[in-house]
SEPA-297947 format. One record per residue: residue number from 1; y, x, z of N, C-alpha, C in turn. Coordinates in nm, 4 decimals. Each point is the difference from the previous one (the first is absolute). Layout:
BEGIN
n|n.y|n.x|n.z|ca.y|ca.x|ca.z|c.y|c.x|c.z
NUM|Y|X|Z|Y|X|Z|Y|X|Z
...
END
This chain:
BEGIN
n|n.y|n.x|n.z|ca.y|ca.x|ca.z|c.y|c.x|c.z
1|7.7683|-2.0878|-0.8066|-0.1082|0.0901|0.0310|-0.1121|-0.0118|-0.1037
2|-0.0274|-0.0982|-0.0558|-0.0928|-0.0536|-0.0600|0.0373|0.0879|-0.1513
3|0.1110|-0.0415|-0.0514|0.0623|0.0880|-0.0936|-0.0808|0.1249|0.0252
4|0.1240|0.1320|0.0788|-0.0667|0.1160|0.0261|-0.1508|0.0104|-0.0016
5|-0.0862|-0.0905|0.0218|-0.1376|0.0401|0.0220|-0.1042|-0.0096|-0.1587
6|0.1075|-0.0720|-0.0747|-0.0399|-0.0260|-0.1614|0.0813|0.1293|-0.0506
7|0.1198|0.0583|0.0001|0.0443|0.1109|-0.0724|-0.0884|0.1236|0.0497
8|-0.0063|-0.0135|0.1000|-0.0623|0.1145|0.0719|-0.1730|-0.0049|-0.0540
9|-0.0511|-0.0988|-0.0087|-0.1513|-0.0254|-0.0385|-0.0197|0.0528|-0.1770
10|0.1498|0.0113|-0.0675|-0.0653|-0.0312|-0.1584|0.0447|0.1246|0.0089
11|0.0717|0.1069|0.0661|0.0668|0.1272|-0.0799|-0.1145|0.0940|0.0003
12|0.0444|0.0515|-0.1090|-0.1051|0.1011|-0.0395|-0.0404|0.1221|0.0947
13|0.0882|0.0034|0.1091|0.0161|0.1047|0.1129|-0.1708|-0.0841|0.1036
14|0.0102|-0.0870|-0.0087|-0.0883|-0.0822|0.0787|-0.1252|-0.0203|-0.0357
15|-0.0411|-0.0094|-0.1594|-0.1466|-0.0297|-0.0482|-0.0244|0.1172|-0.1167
16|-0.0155|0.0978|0.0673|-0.0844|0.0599|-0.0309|-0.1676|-0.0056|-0.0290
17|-0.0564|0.0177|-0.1336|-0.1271|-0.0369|-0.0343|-0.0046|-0.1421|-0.0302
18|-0.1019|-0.0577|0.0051|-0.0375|-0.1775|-0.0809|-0.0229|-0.0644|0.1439
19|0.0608|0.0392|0.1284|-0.0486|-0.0676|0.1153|0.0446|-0.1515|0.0169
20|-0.0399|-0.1035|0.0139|0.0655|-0.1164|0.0482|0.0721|-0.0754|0.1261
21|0.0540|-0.0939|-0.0539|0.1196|-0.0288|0.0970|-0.0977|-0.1208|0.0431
22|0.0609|-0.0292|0.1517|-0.0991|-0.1001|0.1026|0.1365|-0.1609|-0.0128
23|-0.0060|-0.1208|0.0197|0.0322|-0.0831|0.0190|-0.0562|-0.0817|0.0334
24|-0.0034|-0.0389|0.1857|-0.1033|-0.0917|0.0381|0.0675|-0.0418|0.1457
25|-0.0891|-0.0302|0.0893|0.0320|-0.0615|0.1225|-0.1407|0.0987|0.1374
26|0.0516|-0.0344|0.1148|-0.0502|0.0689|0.0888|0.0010|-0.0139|0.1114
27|-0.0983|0.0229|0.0790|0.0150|-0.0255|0.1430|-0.0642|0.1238|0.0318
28|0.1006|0.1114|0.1249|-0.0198|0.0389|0.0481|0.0908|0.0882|0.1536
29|-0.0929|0.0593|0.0661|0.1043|0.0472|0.1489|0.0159|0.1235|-0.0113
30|0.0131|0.0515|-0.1012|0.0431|0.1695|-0.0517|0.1542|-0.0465|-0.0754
31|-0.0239|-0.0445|-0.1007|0.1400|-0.0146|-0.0798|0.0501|-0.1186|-0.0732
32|-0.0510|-0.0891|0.0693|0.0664|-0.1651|0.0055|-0.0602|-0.0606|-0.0758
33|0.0627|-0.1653|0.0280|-0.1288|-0.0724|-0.0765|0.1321|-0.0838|-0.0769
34|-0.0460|-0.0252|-0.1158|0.0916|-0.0981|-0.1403|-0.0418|0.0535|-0.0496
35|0.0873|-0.0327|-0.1170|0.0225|0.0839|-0.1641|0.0068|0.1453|0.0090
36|-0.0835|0.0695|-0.0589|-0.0276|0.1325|-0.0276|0.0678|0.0502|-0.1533
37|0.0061|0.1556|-0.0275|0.0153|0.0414|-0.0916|0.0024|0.1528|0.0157
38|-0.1563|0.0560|-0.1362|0.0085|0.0983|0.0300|0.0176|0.0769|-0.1584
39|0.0672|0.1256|0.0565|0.0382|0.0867|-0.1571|-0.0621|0.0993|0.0396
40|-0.0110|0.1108|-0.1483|-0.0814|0.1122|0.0972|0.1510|0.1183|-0.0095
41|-0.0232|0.0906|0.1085|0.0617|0.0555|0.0276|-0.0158|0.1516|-0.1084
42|-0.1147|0.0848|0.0218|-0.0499|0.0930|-0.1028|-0.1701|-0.0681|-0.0791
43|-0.0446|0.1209|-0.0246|-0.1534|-0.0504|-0.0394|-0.0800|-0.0205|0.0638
44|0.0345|0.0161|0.1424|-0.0856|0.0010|0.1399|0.0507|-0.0734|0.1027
45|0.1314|-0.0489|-0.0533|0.0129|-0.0822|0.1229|0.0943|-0.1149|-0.0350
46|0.0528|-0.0786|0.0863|0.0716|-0.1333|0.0156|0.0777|-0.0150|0.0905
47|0.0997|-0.1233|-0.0268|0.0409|-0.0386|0.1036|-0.0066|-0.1297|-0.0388
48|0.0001|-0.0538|0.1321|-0.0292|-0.1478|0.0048|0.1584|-0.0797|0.1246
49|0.0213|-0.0932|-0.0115|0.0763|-0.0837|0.1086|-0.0320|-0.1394|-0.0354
50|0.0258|-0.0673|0.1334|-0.0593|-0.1675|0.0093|0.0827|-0.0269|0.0872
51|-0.0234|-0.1399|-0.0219|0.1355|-0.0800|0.1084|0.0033|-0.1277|-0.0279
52|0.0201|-0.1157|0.0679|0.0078|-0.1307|0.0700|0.0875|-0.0061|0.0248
53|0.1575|-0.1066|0.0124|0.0906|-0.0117|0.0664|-0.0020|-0.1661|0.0162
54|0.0161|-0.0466|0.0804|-0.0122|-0.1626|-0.0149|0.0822|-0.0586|0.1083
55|0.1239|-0.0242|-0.0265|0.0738|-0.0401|0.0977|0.0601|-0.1301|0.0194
56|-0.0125|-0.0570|0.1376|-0.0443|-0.1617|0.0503|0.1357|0.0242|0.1096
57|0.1105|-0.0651|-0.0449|0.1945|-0.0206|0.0717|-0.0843|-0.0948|0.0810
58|-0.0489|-0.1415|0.0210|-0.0195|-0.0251|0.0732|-0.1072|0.0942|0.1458
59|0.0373|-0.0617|0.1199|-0.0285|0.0619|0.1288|0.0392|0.1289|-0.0051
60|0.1236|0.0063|-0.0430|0.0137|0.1415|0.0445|-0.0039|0.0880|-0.1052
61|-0.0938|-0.0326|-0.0717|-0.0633|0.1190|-0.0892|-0.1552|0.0102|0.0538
62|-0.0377|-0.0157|0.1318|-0.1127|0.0625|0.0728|-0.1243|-0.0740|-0.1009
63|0.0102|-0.0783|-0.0807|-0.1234|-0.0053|-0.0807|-0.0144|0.0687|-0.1222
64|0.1173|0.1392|-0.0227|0.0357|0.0752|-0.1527|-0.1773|0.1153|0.0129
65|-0.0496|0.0570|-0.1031|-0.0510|0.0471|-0.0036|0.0443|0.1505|-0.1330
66|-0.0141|0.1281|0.0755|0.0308|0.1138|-0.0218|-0.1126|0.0839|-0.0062
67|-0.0120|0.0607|-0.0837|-0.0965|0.1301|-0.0144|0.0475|0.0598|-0.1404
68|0.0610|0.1619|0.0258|0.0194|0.0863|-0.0864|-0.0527|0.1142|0.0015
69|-0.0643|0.0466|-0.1161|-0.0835|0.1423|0.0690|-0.0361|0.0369|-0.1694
70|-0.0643|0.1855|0.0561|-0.0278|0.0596|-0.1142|-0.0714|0.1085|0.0197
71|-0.1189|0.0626|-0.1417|-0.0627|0.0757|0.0433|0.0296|0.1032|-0.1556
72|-0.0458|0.1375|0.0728|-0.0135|0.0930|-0.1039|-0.1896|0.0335|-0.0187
73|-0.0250|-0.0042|-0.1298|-0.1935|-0.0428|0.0055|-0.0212|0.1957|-0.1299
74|-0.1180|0.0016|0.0959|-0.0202|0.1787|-0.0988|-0.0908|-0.0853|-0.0173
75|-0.0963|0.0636|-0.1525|-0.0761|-0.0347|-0.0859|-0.1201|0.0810|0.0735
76|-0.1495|-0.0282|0.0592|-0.0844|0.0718|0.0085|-0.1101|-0.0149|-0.1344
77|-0.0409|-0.1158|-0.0348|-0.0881|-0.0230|-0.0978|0.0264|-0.1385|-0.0726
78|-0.0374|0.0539|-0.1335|0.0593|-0.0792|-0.1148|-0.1266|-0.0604|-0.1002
79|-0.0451|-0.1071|0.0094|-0.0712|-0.0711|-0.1411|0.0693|-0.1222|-0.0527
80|-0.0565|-0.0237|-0.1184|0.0069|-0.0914|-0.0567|0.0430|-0.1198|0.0650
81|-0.1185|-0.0448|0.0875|0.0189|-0.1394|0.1194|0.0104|0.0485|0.1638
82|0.0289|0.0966|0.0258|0.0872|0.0670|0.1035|0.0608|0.0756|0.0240
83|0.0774|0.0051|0.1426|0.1012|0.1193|0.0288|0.0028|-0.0337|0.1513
84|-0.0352|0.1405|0.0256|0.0122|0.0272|0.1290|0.1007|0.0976|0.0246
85|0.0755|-0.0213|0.1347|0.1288|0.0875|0.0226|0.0200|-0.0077|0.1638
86|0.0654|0.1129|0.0478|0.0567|-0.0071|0.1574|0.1918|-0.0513|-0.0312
87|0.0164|-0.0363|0.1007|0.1444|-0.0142|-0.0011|0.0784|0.0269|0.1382
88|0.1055|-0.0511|0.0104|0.0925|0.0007|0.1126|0.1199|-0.0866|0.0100
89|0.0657|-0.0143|0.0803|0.0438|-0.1335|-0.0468|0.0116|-0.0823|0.1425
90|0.1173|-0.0865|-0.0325|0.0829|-0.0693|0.1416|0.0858|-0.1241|-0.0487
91|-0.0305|-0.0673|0.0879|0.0895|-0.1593|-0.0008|0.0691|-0.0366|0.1009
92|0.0744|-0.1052|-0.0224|0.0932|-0.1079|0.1209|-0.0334|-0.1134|-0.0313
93|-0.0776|-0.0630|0.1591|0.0123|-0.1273|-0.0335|0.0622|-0.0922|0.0918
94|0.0048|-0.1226|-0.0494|0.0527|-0.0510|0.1349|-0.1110|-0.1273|0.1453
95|-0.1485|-0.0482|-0.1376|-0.1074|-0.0588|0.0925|-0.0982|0.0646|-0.0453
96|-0.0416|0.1080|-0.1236|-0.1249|0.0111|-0.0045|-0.0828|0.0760|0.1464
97|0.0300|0.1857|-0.0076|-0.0332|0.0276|0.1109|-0.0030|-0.0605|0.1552
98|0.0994|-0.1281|0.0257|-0.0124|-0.0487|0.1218|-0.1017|-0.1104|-0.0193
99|-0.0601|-0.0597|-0.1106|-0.0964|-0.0602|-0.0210|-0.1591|0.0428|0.0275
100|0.0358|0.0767|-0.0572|-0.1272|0.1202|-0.0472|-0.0432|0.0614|0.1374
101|0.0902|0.0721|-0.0086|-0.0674|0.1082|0.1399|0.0591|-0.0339|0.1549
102|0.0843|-0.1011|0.0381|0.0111|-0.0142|0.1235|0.0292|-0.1190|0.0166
103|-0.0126|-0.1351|-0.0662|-0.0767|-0.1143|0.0181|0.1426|-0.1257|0.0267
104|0.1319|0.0761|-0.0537|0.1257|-0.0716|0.0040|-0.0018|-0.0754|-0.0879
105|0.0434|-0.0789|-0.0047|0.0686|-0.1535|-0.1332|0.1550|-0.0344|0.0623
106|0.0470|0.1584|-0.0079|0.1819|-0.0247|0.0081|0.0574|0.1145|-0.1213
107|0.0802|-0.0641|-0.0593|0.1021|0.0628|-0.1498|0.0942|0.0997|0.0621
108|0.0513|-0.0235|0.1444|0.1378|0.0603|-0.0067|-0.0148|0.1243|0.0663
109|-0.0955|0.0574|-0.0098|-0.0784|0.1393|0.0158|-0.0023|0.0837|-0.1417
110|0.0537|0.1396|-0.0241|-0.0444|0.0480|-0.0897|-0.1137|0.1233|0.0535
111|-0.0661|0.0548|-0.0957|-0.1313|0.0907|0.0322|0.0176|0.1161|-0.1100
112|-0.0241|0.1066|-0.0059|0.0177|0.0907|-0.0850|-0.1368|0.0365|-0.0230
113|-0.0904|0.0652|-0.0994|-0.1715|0.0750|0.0263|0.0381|0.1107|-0.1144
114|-0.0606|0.0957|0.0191|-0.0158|0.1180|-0.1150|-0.1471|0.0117|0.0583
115|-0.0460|0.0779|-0.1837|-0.1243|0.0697|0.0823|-0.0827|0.0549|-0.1464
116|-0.1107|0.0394|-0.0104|-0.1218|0.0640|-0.0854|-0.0548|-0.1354|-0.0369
117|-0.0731|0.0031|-0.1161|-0.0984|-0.0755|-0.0581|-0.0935|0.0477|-0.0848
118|-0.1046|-0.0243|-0.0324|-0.0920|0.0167|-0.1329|-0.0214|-0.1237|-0.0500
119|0.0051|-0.0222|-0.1476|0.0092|-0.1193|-0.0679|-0.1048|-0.0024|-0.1302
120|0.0034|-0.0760|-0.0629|-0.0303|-0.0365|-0.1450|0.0415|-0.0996|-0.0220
121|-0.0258|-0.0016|-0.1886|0.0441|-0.1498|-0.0698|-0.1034|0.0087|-0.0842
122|-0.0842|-0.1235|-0.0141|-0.0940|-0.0431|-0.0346|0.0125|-0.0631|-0.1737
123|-0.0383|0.0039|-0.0856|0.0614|-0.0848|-0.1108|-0.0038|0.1033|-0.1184
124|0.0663|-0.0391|-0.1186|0.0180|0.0963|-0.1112|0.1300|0.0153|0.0328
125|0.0138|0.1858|0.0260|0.0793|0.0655|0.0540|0.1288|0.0265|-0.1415
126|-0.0350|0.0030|-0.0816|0.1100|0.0107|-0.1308|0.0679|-0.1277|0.0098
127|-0.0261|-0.1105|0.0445|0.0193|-0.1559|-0.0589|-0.0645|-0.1465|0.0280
128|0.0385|-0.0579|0.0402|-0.0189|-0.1561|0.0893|0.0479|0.0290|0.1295
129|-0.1594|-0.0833|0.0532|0.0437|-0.0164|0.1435|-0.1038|0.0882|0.0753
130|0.0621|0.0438|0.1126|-0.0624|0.0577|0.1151|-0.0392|-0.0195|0.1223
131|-0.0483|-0.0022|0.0496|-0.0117|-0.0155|0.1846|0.0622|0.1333|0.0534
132|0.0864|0.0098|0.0926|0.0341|0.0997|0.1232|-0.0701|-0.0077|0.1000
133|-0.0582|0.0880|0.0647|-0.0468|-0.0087|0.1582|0.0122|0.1347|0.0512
134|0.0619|0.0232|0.1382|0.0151|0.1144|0.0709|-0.0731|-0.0204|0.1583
135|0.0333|0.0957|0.0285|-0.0073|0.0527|0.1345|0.0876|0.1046|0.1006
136|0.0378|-0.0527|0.0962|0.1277|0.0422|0.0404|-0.0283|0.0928|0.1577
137|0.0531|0.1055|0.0205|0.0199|-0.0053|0.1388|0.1513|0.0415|0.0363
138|0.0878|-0.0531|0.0635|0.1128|-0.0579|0.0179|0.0663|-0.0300|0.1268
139|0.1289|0.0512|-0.0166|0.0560|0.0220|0.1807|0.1039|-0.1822|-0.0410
140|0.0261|-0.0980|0.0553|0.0765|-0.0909|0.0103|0.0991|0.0252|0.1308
141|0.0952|-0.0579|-0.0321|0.0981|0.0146|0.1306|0.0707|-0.0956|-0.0251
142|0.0520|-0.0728|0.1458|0.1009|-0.0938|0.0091|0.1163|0.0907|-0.0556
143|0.1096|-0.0857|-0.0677|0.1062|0.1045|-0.0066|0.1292|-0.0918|0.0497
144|-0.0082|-0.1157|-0.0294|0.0712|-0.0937|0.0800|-0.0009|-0.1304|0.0564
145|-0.0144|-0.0190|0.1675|-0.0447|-0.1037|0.0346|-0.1253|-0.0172|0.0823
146|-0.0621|0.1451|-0.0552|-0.1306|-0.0037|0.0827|-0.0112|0.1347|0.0548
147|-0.0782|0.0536|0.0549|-0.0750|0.1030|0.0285|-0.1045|0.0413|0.0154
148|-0.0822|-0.0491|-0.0962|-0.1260|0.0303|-0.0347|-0.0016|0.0860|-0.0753
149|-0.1376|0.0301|-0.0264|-0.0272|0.1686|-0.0339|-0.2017|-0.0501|-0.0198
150|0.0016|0.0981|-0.1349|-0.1707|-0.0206|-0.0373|-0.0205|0.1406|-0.0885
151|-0.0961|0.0585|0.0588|-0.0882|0.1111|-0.1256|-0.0743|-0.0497|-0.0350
152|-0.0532|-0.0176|-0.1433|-0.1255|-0.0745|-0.0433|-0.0283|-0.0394|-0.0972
153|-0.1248|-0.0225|-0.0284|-0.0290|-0.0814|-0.1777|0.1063|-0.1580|-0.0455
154|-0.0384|0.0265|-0.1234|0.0798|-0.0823|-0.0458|-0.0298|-0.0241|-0.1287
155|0.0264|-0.0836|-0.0889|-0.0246|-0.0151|-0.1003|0.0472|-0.0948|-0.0964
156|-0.0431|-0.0092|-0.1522|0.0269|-0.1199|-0.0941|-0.0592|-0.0124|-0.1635
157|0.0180|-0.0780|-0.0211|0.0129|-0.0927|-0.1087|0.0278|-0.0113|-0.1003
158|0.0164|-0.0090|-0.1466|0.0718|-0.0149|-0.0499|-0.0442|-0.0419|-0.1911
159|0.0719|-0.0243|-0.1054|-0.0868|-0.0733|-0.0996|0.1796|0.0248|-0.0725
160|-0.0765|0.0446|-0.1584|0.1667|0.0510|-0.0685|-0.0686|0.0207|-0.1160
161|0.0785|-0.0337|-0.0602|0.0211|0.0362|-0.1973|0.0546|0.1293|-0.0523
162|-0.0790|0.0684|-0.0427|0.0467|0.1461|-0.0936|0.0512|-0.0405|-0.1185
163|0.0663|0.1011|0.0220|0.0801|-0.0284|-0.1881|0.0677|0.1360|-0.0106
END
């Protein structure tokens, strides 16, 4: 996968204009928290995916930690040392949302969330490093194991290298 996300990031079908590519880490309850990576999609927009996989054979597995997710980000405003954008965008996890929003510390639950955001990245936008921060409002759902259910804010995090 990792492959595909480097062929797919350098073809010329994909970077259009001098926009830069994201490589960083993240925490968030829109479209997962790990390792990030974002390419741009046209001159206005992106795509981004992140993901965590960390898996613990002992007990079961029930101490593995899962979160895969991804967002599509439109460009609203562009400087030098920012960028502001809305997005959309959905993850799977397997403890964040039961952490977060309904107060579980069990793995063998998965949770699904999609939803809207408005964001920026803070930093020199051609090159280094950046800060991410959004704002989310976001439907979560048990999808297996639980049956919980949340409409609501949400949010995250995040810190990455342009190049």
């Amino acid at each position: 996968m990792v492959l595909v996300l480097i062929i797919v990031s350098t073809s010329t079908a994909f970077t259009q204009g001098q926009k830069s590519r994201q490589a960083g880490v993240t925490f968030s309850t829109l479209h997962g928290t790990g390792a990030h990576f974002l390419f741009p999609y046209t001159d206005k927009s992106n795509m981004k995916v992140s993901g965590l996989v960390l898996l613990n054979k002992g007990n079961g597995g029930s101490d593995s930690f899962v979160s895969i997710g991804g967002e599509y980000q439109r460009d609203v405003s562009e400087g030098t040392l920012h960028r502001l954008y809305t997005s959309i965008g959905g993850q799977v996890d397997n403890s964040l949302s039961g952490s977060v929003f309904f107060g579980e510390d069990i793995t063998d639950v998965i949770y699904g969330s999609y939803g809207l955001s408005i964001g920026a990245d803070y930093g020199n936008i051609r090159g280094g490093f950046v800060v991410n921060v959004h704002l989310t409002f976001q439907r979560t759902v048990g999808i297996f194991g639980s049956d919980r259910s949340r409409i609501g804010f949400g949010g995250g995090l995040g810190m990455a290298y342009l190049f």
